[in-house]
C-alpha positions, 0 to 999 in steps of 0.5 A: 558594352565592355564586357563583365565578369562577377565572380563570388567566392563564398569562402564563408560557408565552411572555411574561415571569414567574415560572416557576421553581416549574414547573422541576420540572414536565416539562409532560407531558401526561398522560391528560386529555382534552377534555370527559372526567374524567381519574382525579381527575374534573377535566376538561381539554383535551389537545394533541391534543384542542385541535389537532382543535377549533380547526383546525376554526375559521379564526380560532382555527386559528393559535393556539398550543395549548400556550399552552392547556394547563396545565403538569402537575407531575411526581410528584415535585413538593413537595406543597402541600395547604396552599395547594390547599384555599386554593384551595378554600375561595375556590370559595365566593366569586365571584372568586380572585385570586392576587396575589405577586412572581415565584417565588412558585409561582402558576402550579404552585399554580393548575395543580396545584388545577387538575388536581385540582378536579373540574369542567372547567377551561379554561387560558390561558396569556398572555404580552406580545403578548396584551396586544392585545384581539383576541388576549387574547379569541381565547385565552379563546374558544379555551379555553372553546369547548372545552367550550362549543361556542356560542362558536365562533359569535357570539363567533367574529366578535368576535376582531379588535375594536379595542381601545375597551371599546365595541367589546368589549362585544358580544363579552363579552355573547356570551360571557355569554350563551353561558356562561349557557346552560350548565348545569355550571360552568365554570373559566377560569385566567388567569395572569400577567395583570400582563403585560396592559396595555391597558386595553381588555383590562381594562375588558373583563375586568371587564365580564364579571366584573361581569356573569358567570353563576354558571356561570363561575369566575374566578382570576386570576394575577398579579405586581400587583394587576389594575385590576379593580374589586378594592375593589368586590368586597372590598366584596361579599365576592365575593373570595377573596386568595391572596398571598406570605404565603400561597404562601411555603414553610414550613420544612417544604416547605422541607426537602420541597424539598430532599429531592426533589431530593436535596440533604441539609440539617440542620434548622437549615441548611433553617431558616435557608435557608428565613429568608434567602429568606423562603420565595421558591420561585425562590430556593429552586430556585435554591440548590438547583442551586448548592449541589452546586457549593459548597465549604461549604454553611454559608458559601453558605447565610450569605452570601445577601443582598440582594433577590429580584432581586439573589439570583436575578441571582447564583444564576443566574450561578452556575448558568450558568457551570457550563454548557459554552460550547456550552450558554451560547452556545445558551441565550443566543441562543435566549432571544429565542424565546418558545417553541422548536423544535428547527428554529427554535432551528438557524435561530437558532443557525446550530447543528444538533443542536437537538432533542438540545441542547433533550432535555439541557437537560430532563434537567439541569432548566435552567428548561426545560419541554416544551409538548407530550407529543411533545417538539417544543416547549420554553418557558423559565422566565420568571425565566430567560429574562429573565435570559438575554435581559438577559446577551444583550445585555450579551455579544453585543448586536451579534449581536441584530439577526442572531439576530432577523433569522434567527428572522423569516425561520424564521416566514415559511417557516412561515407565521407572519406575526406572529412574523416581523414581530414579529422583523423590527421587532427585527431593525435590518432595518426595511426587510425589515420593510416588504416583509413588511407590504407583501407580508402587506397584499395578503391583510390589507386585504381582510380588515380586520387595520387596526389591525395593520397600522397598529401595524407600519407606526408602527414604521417609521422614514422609511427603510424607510417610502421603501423600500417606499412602497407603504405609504404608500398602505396607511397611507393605506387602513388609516386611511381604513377605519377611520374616521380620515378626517382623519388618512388626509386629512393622510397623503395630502397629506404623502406625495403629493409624495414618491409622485410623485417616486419614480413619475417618477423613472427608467424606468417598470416594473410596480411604479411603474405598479402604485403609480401607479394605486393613487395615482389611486385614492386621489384618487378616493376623496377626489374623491368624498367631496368630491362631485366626480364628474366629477374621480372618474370620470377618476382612476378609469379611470386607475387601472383601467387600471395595477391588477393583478388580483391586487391584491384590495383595490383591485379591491374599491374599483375595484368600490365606486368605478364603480358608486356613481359611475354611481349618483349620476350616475343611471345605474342600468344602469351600476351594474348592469353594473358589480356584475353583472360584479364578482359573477360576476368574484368568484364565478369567482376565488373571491375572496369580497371582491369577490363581497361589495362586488357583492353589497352594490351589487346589492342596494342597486339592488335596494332602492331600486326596492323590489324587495325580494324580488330584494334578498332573494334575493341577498343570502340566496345571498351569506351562505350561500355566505359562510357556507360558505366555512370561511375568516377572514371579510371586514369587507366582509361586515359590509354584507351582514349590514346590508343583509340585517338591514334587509330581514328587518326590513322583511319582519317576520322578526324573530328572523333580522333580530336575528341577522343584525344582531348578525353585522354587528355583530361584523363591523364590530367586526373591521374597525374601520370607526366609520361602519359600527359606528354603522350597525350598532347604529341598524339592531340598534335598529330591529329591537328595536323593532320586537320591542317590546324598547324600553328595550333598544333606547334603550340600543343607541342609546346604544351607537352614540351612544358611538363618535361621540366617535372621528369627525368630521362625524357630522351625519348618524349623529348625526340617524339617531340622534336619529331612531331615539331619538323614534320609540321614545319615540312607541312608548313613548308618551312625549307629554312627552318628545316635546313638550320637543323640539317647539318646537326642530325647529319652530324647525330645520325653519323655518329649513331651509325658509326657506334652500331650499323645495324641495331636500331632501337626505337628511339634510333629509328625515330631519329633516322626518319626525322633526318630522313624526311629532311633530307627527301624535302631538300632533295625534293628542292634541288637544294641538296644533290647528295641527300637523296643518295643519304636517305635512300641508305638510311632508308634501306637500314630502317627498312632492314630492321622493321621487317623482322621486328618492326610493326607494321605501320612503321613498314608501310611508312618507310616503303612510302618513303622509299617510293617518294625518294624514288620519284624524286630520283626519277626512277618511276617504276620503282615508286610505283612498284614500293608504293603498290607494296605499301598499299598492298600491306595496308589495306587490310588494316585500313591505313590512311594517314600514314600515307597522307601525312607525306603530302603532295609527293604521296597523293601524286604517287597514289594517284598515278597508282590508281590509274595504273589500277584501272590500266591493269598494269599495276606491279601489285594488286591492290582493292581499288575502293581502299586506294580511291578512298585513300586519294579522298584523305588528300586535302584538294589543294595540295603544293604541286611538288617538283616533277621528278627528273627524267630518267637519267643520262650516262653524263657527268651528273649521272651518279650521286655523291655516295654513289662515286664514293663507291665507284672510287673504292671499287676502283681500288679493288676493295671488297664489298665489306671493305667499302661498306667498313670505309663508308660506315654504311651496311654492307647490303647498303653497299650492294644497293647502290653497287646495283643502281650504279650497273644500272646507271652505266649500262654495266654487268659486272665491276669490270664493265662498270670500271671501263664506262666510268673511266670513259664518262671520266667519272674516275681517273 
């Protein structure tokens, strides 16, 4: 059977839509239960159920449950066993979309399908605010991980993502795969999807639908067609359609209607009432309640007319002006609320007696449903709510502001941040807003909620933004942090100026002095990404000095500032001081962030003298105790996964390095930082090629490519990028496509070397060794004479620099590939006396991949090592045990690479290309600067393959060197 996927969207439950069909469902809870059949076998999640489950994970604990429950119907309800196996039959294809205007019944049709289908179905009910990727995901998630339990892990990570499909296609492929894993089908509703607009919520949404196991069933709900590829599954055949013609009442249930609720018609009236709503169920409803209050029930029914809107606009009026004052004025005011309480609904009102009111208003079937079985939240129909919420502010629009103001200050006393900021942004009271986002900012900064906070401080005007102006410099750290360097570079000189003046203005307290210091380090941040260190140094101690230590975010930046300061001015013992102190500061205070960052600054010392063990140590200890701590987790984290994922890599663990990169992964996706989602995605590639897992990983090289577009002054991910892709294709053996790119960085690489010989920075050496190992496969071939001869110059440049101040692993990589070269060039001893000094500079740290990376050139080289080991002849010692295990990280079936030539002959083919280029300028006299000037190469380049060339001829000095060449007829 073609596979099926229901999706039900409730957007009812709190947001705008048709919920009138469901005035007669009182929303009990019933006997359901989590991962058990209820009597008909289907199996769903009660309130309680919900509440144990998502308390048990920090980000899905705030969530409201009801939102997850489906509304069950009352025993009373209309019967509707037409429309129940349309439901049915559409189980047979892959995708059920329930598509008609408001009150029509899609949500009790799909709640009441729901409740008798026998299989688990989870519920969503979404309303407007789940528009955002973040919170739509964190519901679904909720919902289903109550019977897959898998996606409280991977998934769990994902919630905060930001909202570019890109950033979202790793949270649905967890969910994929999770849902995979299952073994029994699983039904997700969605409903009142017209309400989702974003369009990273679709684009996500329709990647999982693309790409869904047959475990998952999918129906969606909603007043308009979704932007979900409909035509394409038209096209398949995998959708089933459910629209008005299909839920509209028949006379029938027309008259079934009426009878229920005691309204007594004659055939022809139902008939002609069921003709004059065209079977609209709102309508239907609606006269329903007013018929009891005409004085003719022929003239009421014949004098219906107009659209949908216009009848429920007029049946609703009628309904209302039947309510005593104290019911309007109560249903009026507290329609600003997307769900009530008794509490909050007094708060609002300024009334007591709430819950007594909330009782009346479900005993007298006024568009009210309970959300719990203890009576303690309420929602109202969509239809009705928004008719109140528009006659609101036709009455009483001066009294909005106040009505929000009171419902934001009831959601701050309980904790609920993002309803009271919600209603604060709606109160007029703009600068209670910006104290609150300033106040919330101190815990969501260090907890990466950037875009969040960015989207409340855009709905700030001047006024409230001068206020608390604080948030300029949250505004500022809020774009910085997720990569929006130019927009955080253009704040900060707009806003500087007035920052300074409302600093200097009047007497100095603790507030200007607090906004003082977190203004100086701002500057030097910026002072440091422009390379200026000293000017970094001074703003930094300035600003040390006026920061409270409360203030998380910014003892974290103090932290980042002062060791990575003292490690580029190469003080590596300040640096250690610094994240050592910041560790134990962290650890003591329990403030977990600053822990992280001194964690990630120890660990990257660590590294760079190649002690990857201690590295290691560390950096395990940080995750578990991170991993322990049963709270929302920090985006800083997502640079211990990194760094942790590189070390097991290097190490050859390669499953937890895969693990520990797709958590850095999701981490980064929740803080949003571009720089570290690109680092992410280049190091997961790394780890699937080493895994062999090659075309996956050319196209995770392709996912980190496609964030570049949201950056600027991306030269240096860019290269990494365009590195990591030519060593795939070199593992893929791809000679052709490698040979295509030759010639351009013959070209680069020239360049480069012409502006500046020696001076290699980072990005430079990446380069060089790209082309560098371009050049080793052609020579390898045979494909190219003079390109040994190159690498070995470039190699010898790269050499020169990371033995002052490289890292180590670099060291050991280019002493690799200079023993690989000399096995390609023939010369043995020498491969086995650079790669005896590689393994003897690697074992301490335990490298590994480093070495396996370069294939079959390295493994025989390693190889011939451990015999020479054995032998007792090798050129350096080295820990036999570390070389056997390293000959283990080999696949067992590596491409046999060509045998070096034998050692060479004085002949015509003696000498390379470059080589003859420097015997012919010896020829003519010139010193060893003049040639090194002539060919644009180092002068100690120049001496090296002077050296090979005595070596090659036999020759002592230039004048014998000159008379075997003129011999050899190598020069005239």
């Amino acid at each position: 059977m073609a596979q099926t996927i229901h999706v039900v969207v409730d957007l009812g439950q709190g947001g705008r839509g048709e919920k009138m069909y469901t005035f007669f469902a009182r929303a009990a809870r019933g006997t359901s239960r989590c991962a058990a059949q209820d009597e008909n076998g289907t199996m769903l999640a009660d309130l309680h159920t919900l509440d144990a489950h998502l308390s048990q994970h920090p980000l899905l604990a705030s969530l409201l449950r009801t939102k997850l429950i489906p509304p069950e119907p009352r025993p009373d309800l209309v019967a509707r066993s037409r429309v129940s196996q349309l439901l049915n039959v559409s189980a047979a294809r892959r995708y059920t979309l329930v598509a008609a205007p408001a009150g029509f019944g899609k949500t009790t049709a799909l709640s009441t399908w729901a409740r008798e289908a026998r299989q688990r179905v989870a519920w969503v009910g979404l309303d407007a605010s789940d528009s955002d990727p973040m919170r739509f995901w964190a519901y679904v998630i909720a919902a289903m991980s109550v019977f897959v339990p898998a996606l409280t892990g991977q998934a769990l990570d994902l919630l905060q993502s930001a909202s570019q499909i890109t950033l979202l296609e790793s949270l649905t492929s967890a969910i994929i795969a999770a849902l995979g894993a299952q073994a029994d089908p699983l039904v997700l509703v969605l409903d009142d999807y017209h309400l989702i607009e974003a369009a990273a919520t679709h684009s996500s949404l329709a990647f999982l639908l693309a790409h869904a196991p047959p475990q998952l069933h999918l129906m969606v709900a909603s007043r308009r067609d979704p932007p979900l590829n409909l035509a394409r599954e038209r096209a398949r055949g995998s959708l089933a359609e459910l629209r008005a013609a299909d839920l509209r009442f028949t006379v029938d249930e027309a008259g079934d209607l009426l009878n229920t609720v005691g309204v007594r018609l004659s055939q022809a009236e139902i008939t002609t009432l069921a003709a004059r709503t065209e079977g609209w169920i709102a309508g239907l409803q609606l006269v329903a309640l007013a018929l009891p209050e005409q004085a003719s029930i022929p003239q009421f029914i014949g004098s219906l007319r107009g659209s949908d809107r216009y009848i429920l606009d007029y049946l609703v009026d009628e309904v209302l002006a039947h309510q005593p004052p104290e019911v309007q004025s109560f249903l009026l005011k507290t329609s600003i609320l997307q769900r009530l309480s008794a509490s909050l609904c007094e708060a609002v009102t300024a009334e007591p007696n709430a819950q007594q009111m909330l009782e009346q208003l479900e005993q007298s079937n006024l568009f009210i449903d309970p959300l719990d079985r203890d009576r303690g939240w309420y929602r109202y129909h969509q239809l009705f709510a928004e008719f109140l919420q528009a006659r609101l502010g036709q009455l009483y629009r001066s009294e909005l502001p106040g009505l929000h103001l009171r419902a934001a200050q009831w959601y701050l006393a309980h904790q609920m941040r993002t309803e009271a900021l919600e209603h604060a942004l709606q109160s007029s009271d703009q600068r209670l807003a910006a104290q609150l986002i300033a106040d919330n900012a101190t815990t969501m900064l260090p907890d990466g909620e950037m875009h969040q906070l960015l989207r409340w401080i855009d709905a700030l005007d001047d006024e409230a933004m001068r206020a608390v102006p604080r948030l300029y410099i949250i505004q500022f750290w809020a774009l910085a942090t997720t990569s929006q360097f130019d927009a955080a570079e253009k704040q900060l000189l707009h806003t500087e100026p007035l920052l300074m003046q409302i600093i200097e203005s009047g007497e100095m307290d603790d507030a200007k002095r607090e906004l003082r210091g977190e203004l100086h380090l701002l500057r030097a941040a910026f002072a440091l990404m422009h390379g200026n260190i000293e000017q970094a140094n001074a703003y930094g101690k300035q600003a040390q000095g006026m920061l409270s230590p409360s203030n998380r975010f910014m003892q974290i930046l103090i932290t980042w500032l002062k060791g990575f300061q003292a490690i580029l001015n190469r003080d590596i013992e300040l640096a250690t001081a610094t994240f050592t102190k910041a560790l134990e500061t962290g650890y003591g205070s329990g403030n977990a962030a600053i822990a992280l960052a001194a964690v990630y600054g120890l660990s990257y010392l660590q590294i760079i003298n190649g002690n990857l063990q201690s590295a290691s140590s560390l950096l395990q200890m940080a995750v578990r105790r991170f991993e322990t701590t049963n709270r929302t987790p920090s985006p800083v984290a997502s640079l211990i996964y990194l760094v942790l994922s590189k070390v097991l890599r290097e190490h050859n663990a390669l499953d937890e390095a895969q693990r520990t990169a797709e958590t850095s992964i999701q981490l980064a996706q929740r803080w949003g930082n571009i720089h570290i989602l690109v680092e992410t995605h280049i190091n997961l590639a790394r780890v699937q090629r080493a895994q062999g897992q090659l075309d996956v990983a050319l196209e995770t090289t392709w996912e980190a490519y496609s964030f570049l577009d949201q950056l600027t002054n991306t030269a240096w991910l860019r290269m990494n990028i365009t590195s990591e892709r030519i060593r795939i294709l070199l593992a893929k053996g791809e000679l052709d496509e490698i040979s295509t790119r030759v010639e351009f960085y013959r070209m680069h690489i020239g360049t480069l070397r012409r502006k500046d010989t020696l001076t290699m920075p980072l990005r430079r050496e990446l380069e060089v060794l790209i082309y560098t190992r371009m050049l080793l496969a052609q020579a390898a071939g045979g494909a190219a004479p003079a390109a040994l001869a190159e690498a070995n110059e470039l190699l010898a440049e790269v050499q020169q620099r990371v033995v002052e101040s490289g890292p180590k692993e670099r060291l050991i990589e280019v002493m690799a590939l200079q023993a690989i070269a000399a096995r390609i060039g023939g010369d043995q001893p020498q491969a086995m006396a650079l790669i005896g000094e590689a393994l003897r500079q690697a074992a301490p740290g335990g490298f590994i991949r480093v070495f396996a990376d370069e294939g079959a050139q390295a493994h025989l080289l390693i190889k011939g090592y451990h015999e020479l080991l054995a032998q007792g002849r090798a050129p350096v010692a080295v820990d036999p045990g570390y070389v056997r295990a390293l000959l283990g990280a080999f696949p067992q079936a590596l491409p046999a690479p060509q045998e070096p030539p034998a050692p060479p002959r004085a002949s015509g083919g003696i000498l390379s290309e470059r080589e003859l280029d420097v015997l012919r300028l010896v020829a003519t006299g010139a010193a060893t600067s003049q040639i090194a000037e002539a060919l644009v190469i180092a002068p100690g380049t120049v001496k090296r393959h002077l050296h090979s060339i005595y070596g090659k001829l036999d020759a002592r000095n230039r004048t014998q060197v000159l008379e075997r060449a003129r011999a050899l007829r190598l020069i005239d």
